[in-house]
Structures are given as C-alpha cells and as structure tokens.
C-alpha positions as CSV (number, residue, x, y, z in Angstrom):
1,X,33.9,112.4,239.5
2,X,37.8,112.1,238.5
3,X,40.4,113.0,240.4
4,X,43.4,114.0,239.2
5,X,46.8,114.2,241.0
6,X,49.3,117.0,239.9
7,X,53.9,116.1,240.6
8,X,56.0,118.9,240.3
9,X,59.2,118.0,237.8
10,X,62.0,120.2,238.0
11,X,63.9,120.7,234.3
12,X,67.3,120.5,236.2
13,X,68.3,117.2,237.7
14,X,70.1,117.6,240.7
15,X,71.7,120.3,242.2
16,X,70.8,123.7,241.0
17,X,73.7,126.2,240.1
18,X,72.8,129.7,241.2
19,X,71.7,131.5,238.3
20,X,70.8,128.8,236.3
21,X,67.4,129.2,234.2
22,X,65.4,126.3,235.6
23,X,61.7,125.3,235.1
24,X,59.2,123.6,237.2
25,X,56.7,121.3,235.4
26,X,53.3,120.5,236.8
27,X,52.1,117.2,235.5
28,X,48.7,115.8,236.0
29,X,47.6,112.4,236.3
30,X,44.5,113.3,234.3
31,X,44.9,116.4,232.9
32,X,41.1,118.0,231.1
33,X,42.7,121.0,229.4
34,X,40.8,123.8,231.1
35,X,43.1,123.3,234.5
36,X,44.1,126.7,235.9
37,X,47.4,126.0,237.5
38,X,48.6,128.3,240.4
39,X,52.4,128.4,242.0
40,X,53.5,128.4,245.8
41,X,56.7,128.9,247.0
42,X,56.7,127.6,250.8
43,X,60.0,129.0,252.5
44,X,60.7,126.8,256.1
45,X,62.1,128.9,259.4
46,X,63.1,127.4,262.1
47,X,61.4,128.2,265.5
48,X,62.6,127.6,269.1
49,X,60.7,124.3,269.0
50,X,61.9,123.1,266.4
51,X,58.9,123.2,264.4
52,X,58.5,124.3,260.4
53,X,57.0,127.6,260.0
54,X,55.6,127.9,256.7
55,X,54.9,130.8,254.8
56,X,54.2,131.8,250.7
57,X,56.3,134.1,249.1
58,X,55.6,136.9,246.4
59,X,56.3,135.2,242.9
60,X,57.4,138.6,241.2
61,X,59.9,138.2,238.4
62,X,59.1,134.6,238.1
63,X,57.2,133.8,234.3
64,X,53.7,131.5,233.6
65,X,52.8,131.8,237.5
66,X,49.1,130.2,236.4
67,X,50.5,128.0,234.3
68,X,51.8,124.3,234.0
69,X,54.8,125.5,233.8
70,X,56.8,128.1,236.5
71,X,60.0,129.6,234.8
72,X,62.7,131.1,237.3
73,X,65.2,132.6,234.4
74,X,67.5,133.0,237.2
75,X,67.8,130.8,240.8
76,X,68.6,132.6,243.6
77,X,69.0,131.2,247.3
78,X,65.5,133.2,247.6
79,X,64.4,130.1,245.5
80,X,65.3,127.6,247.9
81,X,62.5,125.4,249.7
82,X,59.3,123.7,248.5
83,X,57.7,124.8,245.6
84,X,54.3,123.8,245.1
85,X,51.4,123.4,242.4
86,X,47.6,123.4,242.9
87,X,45.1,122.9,240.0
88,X,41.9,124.1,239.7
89,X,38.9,123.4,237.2
C-alpha cells in the first residue's frame, strides 16, 4: 500500500490581483500517473456562533477541473476561500 499526499501550489505568490490568470497546482508526494484529480472550492460564512459553514461551489468557467492543474483565466472575489484537491486512483 502507498500513500501519497497531494499540496496545492498557487502560480501567483502572494496577493492575487483581481483579474489576474492564476493557476492552482496539485502536487503529489508519490504521484503513479493514472491519478484522477478533482477540484473543490470551499467558500466560509459566518454564522451566529461563530462557526465556519462550509459549502462547494459550481466550478463553471474554470479549465482542467479533473486535472492537476485548475486554471481560473480570471479571479474574481467569487474565488476567494479554500481551494482544495482530492486524488483518486
């Protein structure tokens, strides 16, 4: 059994300009080559007690969405929060 751990890289260090072009590498420890990558975009609201509500958002008009690689050819504040990668296979 191997297990493999996946970091998301963004290709802009920093802050992001709105409207930038800005990609979002997912790197694994041990990558196999037969991976199938998919893309999560966790937005955060807060709530009266002050707890996180998480929730994934539709990623229309963003490119390579099962991919290592998400492109978003232009931020938006829509964008803002956690992005996240899971990898299966």
């Amino acid at each position: 059994i191997f297990f493999s751990f996946a970091a998301v890289t963004p290709s802009i260090q920093g802050p992001v300009s709105e409207g930038s072009r800005l990609l979002l590498i997912c790197s694994l420890t041990h990558p196999r080559g037969h991976e199938f990558f998919q893309w999560k975009h966790l937005d955060s609201a807060p709530t009266n007690s002050k707890l996180a509500v998480t929730t994934s958002r539709n990623l229309e008009g963003h490119r390579s969405q099962t991919g290592p690689t998400l492109e978003i050819p232009q931020v938006s504040q829509k964008d803002t929060g956690t992005w996240e990668c899971s990898v299966y296979g």
